[in-house]
KEMAR-491865 format. One record per residue (C-alpha): x, y, z; residue in one letter. Coordinates in steps of 0.1 Angstrom, whole numbers, padded with zeros to 4 digits, always signed. Example, Ala and Ser with C-alpha at 12.3 -4.5 7.8 and 13.67 -1.06 7.14 Angstrom:
KEMAR-491865
+0123-0045+0078a +0137-0011+0071s 
end
This chain:
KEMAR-491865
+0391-0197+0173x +0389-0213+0138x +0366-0233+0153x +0343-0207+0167x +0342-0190+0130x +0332-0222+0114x +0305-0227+0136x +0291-0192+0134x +0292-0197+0096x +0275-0227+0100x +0248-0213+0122x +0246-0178+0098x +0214-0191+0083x +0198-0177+0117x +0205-0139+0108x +0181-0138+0073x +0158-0161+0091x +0158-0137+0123x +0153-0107+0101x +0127-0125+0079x +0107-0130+0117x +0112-0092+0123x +0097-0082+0094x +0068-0105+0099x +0061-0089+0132x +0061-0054+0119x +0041-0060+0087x +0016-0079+0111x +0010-0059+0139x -0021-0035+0139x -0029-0050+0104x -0064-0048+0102x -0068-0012+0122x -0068+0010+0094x -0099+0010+0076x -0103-0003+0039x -0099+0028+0013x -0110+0030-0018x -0082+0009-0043x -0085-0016-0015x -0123-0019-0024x -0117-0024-0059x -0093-0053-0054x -0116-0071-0027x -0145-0062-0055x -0128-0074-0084x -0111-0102-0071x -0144-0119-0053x -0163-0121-0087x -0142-0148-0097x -0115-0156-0126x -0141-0146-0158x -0158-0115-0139x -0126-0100-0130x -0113-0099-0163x -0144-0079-0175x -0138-0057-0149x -0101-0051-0154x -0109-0048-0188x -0124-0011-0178x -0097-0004-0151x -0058+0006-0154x -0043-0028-0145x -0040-0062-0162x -0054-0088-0143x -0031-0110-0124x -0030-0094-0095x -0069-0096-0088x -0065-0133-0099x -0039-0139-0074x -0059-0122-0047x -0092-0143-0059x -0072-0173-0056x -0059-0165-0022x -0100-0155-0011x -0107-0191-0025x -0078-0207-0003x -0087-0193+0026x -0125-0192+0025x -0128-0157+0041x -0132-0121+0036x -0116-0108+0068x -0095-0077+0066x -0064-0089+0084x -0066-0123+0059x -0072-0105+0032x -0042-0081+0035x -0023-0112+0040x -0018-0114+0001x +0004-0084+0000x +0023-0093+0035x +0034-0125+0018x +0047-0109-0011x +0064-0085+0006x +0078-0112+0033x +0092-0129+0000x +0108-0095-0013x +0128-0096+0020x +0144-0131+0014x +0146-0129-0026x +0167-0090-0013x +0190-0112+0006x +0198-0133-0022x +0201-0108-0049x +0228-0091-0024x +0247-0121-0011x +0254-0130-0047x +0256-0097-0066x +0282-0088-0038x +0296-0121-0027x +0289-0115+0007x +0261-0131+0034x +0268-0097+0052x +0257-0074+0018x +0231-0098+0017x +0215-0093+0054x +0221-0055+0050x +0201-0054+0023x +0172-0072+0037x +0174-0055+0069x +0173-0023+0047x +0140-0034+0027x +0127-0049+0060x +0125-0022+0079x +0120+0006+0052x +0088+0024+0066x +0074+0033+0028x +0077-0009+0022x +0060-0015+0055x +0032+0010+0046x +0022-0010+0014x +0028-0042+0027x +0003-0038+0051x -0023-0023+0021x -0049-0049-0004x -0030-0036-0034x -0004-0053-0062x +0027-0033-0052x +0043-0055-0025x +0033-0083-0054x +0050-0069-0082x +0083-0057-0056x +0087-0096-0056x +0080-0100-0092x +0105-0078-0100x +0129-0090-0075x +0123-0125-0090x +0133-0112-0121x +0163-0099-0117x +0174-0132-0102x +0168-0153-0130x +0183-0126-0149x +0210-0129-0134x +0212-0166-0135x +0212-0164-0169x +0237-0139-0171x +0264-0157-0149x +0261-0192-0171x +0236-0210-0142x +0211-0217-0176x +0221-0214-0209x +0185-0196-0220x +0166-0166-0203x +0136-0191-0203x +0132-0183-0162x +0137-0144-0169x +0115-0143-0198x +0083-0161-0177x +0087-0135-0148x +0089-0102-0176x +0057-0120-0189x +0040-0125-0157x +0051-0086-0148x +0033-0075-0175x +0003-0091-0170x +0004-0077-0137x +0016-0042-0132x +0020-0018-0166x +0048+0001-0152x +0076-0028-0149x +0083-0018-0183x +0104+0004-0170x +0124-0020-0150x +0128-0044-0181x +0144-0010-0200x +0166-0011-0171x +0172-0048-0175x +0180-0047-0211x +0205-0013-0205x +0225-0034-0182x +0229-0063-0208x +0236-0043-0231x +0267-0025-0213x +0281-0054-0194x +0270-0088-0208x +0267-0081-0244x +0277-0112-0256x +0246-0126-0239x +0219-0100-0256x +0208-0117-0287x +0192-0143-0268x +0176-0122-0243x +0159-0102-0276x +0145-0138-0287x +0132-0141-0247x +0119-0102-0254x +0100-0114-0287x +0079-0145-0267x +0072-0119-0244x +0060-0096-0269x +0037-0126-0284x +0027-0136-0250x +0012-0099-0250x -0010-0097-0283x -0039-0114-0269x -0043-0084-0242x -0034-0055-0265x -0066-0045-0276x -0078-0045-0238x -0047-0022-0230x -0055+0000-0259x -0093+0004-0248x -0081+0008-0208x -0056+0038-0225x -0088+0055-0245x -0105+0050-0210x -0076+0070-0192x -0080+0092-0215x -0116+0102-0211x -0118+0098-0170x -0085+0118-0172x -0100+0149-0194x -0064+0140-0214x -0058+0120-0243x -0029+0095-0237x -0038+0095-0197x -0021+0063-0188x -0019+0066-0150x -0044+0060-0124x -0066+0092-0142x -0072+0111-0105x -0042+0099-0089x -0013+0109-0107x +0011+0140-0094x +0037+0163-0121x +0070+0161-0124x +0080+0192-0104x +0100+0202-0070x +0075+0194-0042x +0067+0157-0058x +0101+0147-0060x +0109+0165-0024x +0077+0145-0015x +0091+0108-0030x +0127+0118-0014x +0112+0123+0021x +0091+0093+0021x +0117+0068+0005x +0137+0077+0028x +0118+0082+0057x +0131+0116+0062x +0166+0108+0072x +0174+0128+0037x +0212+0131+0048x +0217+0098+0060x +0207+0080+0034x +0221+0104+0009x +0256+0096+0031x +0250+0059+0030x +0244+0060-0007x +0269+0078-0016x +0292+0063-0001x +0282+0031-0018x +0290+0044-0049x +0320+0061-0043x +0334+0026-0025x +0318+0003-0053x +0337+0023-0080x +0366+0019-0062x +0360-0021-0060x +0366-0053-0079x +0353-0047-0110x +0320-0076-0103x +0311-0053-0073x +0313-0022-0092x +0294-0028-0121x +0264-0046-0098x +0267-0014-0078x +0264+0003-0115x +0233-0020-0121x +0218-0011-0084x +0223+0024-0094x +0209+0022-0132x +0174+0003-0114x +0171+0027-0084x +0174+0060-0107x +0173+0050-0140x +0138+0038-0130x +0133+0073-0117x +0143+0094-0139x +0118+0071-0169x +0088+0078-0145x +0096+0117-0136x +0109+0121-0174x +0074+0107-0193x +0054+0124-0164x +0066+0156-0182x +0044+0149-0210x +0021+0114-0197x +0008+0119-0165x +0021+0083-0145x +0033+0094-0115x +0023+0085-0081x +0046+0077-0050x +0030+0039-0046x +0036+0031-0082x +0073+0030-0076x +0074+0013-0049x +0098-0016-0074x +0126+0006-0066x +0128-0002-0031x +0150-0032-0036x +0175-0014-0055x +0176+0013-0027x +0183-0017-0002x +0211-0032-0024x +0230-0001-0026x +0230+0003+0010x +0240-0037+0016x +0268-0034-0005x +0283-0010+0014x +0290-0038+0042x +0307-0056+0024x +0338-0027+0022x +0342-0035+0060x +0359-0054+0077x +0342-0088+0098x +0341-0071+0131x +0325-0040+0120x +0300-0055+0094x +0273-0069+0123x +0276-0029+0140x +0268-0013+0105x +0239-0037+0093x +0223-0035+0131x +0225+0005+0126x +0207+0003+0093x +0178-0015+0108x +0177+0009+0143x +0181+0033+0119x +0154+0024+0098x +0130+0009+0126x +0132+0042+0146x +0125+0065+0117x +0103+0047+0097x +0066+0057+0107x +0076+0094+0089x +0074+0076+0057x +0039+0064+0065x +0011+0088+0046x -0021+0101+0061x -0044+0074+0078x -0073+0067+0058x -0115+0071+0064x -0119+0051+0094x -0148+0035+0084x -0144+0006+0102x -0143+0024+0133x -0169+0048+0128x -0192+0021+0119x -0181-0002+0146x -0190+0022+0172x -0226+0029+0152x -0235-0008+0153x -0231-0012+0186x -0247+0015+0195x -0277+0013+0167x -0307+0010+0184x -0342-0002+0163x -0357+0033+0143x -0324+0054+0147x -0311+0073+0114x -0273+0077+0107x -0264+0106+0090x -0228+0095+0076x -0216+0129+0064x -0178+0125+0056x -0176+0153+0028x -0179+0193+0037x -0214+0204+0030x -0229+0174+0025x -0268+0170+0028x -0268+0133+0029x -0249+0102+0038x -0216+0098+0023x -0212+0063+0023x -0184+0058+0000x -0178+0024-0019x -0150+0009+0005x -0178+0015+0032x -0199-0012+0013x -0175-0042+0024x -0183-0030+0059x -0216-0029+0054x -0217-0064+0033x -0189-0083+0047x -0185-0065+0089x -0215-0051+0098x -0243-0069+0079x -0272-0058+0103x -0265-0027+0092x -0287-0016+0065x -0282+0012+0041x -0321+0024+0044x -0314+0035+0080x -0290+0062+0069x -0302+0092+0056x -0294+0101+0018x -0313+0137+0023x -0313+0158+0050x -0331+0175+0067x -0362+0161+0051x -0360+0127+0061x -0357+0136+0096x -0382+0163+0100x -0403+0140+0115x -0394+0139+0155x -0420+0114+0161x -0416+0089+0135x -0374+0099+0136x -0367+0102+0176x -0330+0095+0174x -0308+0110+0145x -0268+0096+0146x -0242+0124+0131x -0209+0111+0121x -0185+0139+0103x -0146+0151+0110x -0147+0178+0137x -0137+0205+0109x -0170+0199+0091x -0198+0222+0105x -0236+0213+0103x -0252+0232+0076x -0275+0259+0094x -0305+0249+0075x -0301+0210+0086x -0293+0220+0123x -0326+0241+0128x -0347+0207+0118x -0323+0180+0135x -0330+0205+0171x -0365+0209+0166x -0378+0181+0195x -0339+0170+0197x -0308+0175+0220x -0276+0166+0219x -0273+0129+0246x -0240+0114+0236x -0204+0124+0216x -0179+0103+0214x -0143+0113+0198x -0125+0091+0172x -0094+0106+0166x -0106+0133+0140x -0144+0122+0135x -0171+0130+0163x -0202+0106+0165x -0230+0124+0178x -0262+0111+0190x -0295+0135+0190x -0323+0124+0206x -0361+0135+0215x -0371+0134+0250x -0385+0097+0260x -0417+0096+0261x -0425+0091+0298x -0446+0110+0322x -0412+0136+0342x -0407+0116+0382x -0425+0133+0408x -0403+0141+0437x -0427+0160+0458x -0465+0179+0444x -0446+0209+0431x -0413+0193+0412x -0410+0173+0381x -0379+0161+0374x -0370+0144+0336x -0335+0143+0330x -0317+0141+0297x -0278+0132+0303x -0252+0146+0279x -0222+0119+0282x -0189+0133+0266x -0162+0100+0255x -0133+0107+0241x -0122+0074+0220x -0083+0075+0216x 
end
């Protein structure tokens, strides 16, 4: 029997790697489906004009720019602009996040098992999922932060006798994401109430941060007026358009997704972890405290300053996640070695069953709509892209120019029409007119009257909640004679529904 349990301890390594593979698969599959959206587009934009141009152009955006350089470099690596490759620089980020969560837990809670809960936790947690499989920074700075909190902690527990480690990663957090301020605060609280003895030097590592900072203050400062003006507020410091309040339905709406609508469960499982941690040794209770401070403490900073700085969107905390994960794996460690495998496996059925309801909204499917255009696209046709109620031309949004550039590149953005009905009048010179809008949109009535003057509806075809519609004028052909007094010319109409 001893035997047995030494060789299982042996072989433990295979759970992390096991849950490491799983989350590989699920952050994998489908990757490229949903279309590019709009922050997507910036970072593919950004990123491709290399190391100088990028800094121009984060210099009149919201974020500092090591992200986009990351992303650049990875584009340079690689040599390719596809979708699924691209998106690869947040998957391995987040793939990261999993393992550096297994380590944080093992060792804040002295147990392999608190360790695996807590990356089967962040692993299968549908809101991590849903930006890990997105070309943003937040997957990037979960690991950043993740990192950071380790070599904290190694400098807290006597591993290195400076913060040197700690005091690179809050430098390189800074320069990528404005918001892990917060978590430093955080950081810094917890010194301050449990390692005291060990804060003077941590203000020295604080100070080279702060000096590491000056050269990019005056770019933060003019991003801030910038804010300002796109926001119609002065002091705007979130993403100007994309920022919610601080009131009941946002925080309902961050509760529901973080949680992935199992409200009760997860408000069982955590409470439970505090009420257990208190009662604990005192090193597990005060990392459950720490767990606790970064999960809400974080919170309750961004919901507070929203109150009077508008910062709040539900991606933007996404750094929280970890801390969520840890004060679910530490409740594994309270039982015993039989039941601990049963409780971390119902964490991730749990989580794995559930965690599509903390997915938001798909986005345009441009790359779908287009897909089915360009195969379709015959020499002369016009593609009336109308995406936005009442619209009288083609809205081609931004994102839909990587399609266009990097996708479809025999597609040209002459053939779609930028002002209807005028462009079309013309039957003869404009035979076949494409219409691509969701089903809720109707046709103006003055475009409609033109577009079926000489034109019929041939062809729809059904993509999810878009119809693509091809009008066409009658060919040009002499009707078949079947006998002296019939003529027959027919004009199909072929229905597809496209799941």
């Amino acid at each position: 029997m001893v035997g047995l349990k030494q060789n299982f301890a042996d072989r433990f390594w295979i759970l992390p790697v096991g849950v490491l593979l799983l989350a590989w698969a699920v952050m994998l599959h489908h990757l490229a489906l949903e279309s590019m959206w709009y922050d997507e587009w910036i970072t593919w934009d950004y990123s491709r004009s290399g190391p100088i141009g990028l800094l121009q152009a984060t210099g009149e955006d919201v974020h500092p720019p090591l992200y986009y350089l990351w992303v650049w470099l990875w584009m340079t690596v690689t040599g390719s602009q596809n979708l699924f490759v691209l998106r690869l620089s947040a998957v391995i980020p987040a793939l990261l996040s999993v393992a550096l969560s297994y380590r944080l837990g093992a060792r804040w809670f002295r147990s392999r098992w608190a360790g695996l809960g807590t990356a089967v936790f962040i692993a299968t947690s549908g809101i991590f999922i849903y930006y890990a499989r997105e070309l943003r920074m937040y997957t990037l700075v979960v690991m950043l932060v993740a990192l950071s909190w380790l070599m904290l902690w190694r400098y807290l527990t006597g591993k290195q006798k400076y913060p040197w480690g700690y005091t690179l990663m809050v430098i390189v957090m800074a320069y990528t994401y404005y918001f892990t301020v917060f978590i430093v605060a955080i950081q810094a609280l917890s010194v301050l109430i449990f390692y005291r003895q060990r804060l003077l030097k941590l203000i020295g590592g604080y100070a080279v941060v702060a000096a590491a900072m000056l050269p990019w203050i005056p770019v933060f400062l003019h991003q801030i007026e910038l804010e300002g003006i796109r926001a119609g507020q002065e002091g705007a410091i979130g993403k100007f358009a994309a920022t919610d309040p601080t009131n009941l339905t946002t925080i309902s709406e961050f509760i529901q997704r973080y949680t992935a609508g199992q409200v009760s469960f997860m408000l069982l499982l955590v409470g439970l972890a505090l009420y257990m941690g208190w009662k604990s040794t005192p090193v597990i209770r005060n990392n459950v405290i720490i767990a606790a401070l970064w999960f809400f403490g974080t919170m309750v900073l961004f919901f507070g300053i929203n109150l009077f700085i508008p910062l709040y969107n539900l991606r933007y905390v996404l750094m929280v996640i970890p801390a969520l994960a840890l004060l679910v794996g530490s409740l594994v460690v309270h039982f015993n070695r039989a039941t601990r495998p049963v409780l971390v496996g119902l964490i991730g059925a749990g989580a794995l069953m559930f965690h599509f309801s903390a997915f938001l909204p798909p986005k345009l499917a441009h790359g779908e709509l287009l897909a089915m255009i360009d195969q379709r696209y015959q020499p002369g046709d016009r593609i009336w892209y109308n995406l936005t109620g009442g619209a009288l031309g083609s809205t081609l949004s931004q994102e839909g120019d990587y399609y266009m550039e990097v996708v479809f590149p025999d597609l040209n953005s002459d053939w779609f029409i930028w002002d209807a009905p005028r462009e079309f009048a013309d039957v003869e010179d404009n035979p076949r007119i494409w219409d691509v809008r969701p089903y809720w949109i109707p046709m103006p009535s003055q475009v409609e009257t033109v577009l079926l003057e000489g034109r019929s509806l041939v062809s729809e075809e059904v993509l999810r909640v878009y119809t693509i519609s091809l009008y066409s004028a009658p060919p040009q052909t002499e009707p078949a004679i079947i006998d002296e007094k019939l003529a027959v010319q027919v004009s199909p109409l072929a229905v597809e529904t496209v799941s």
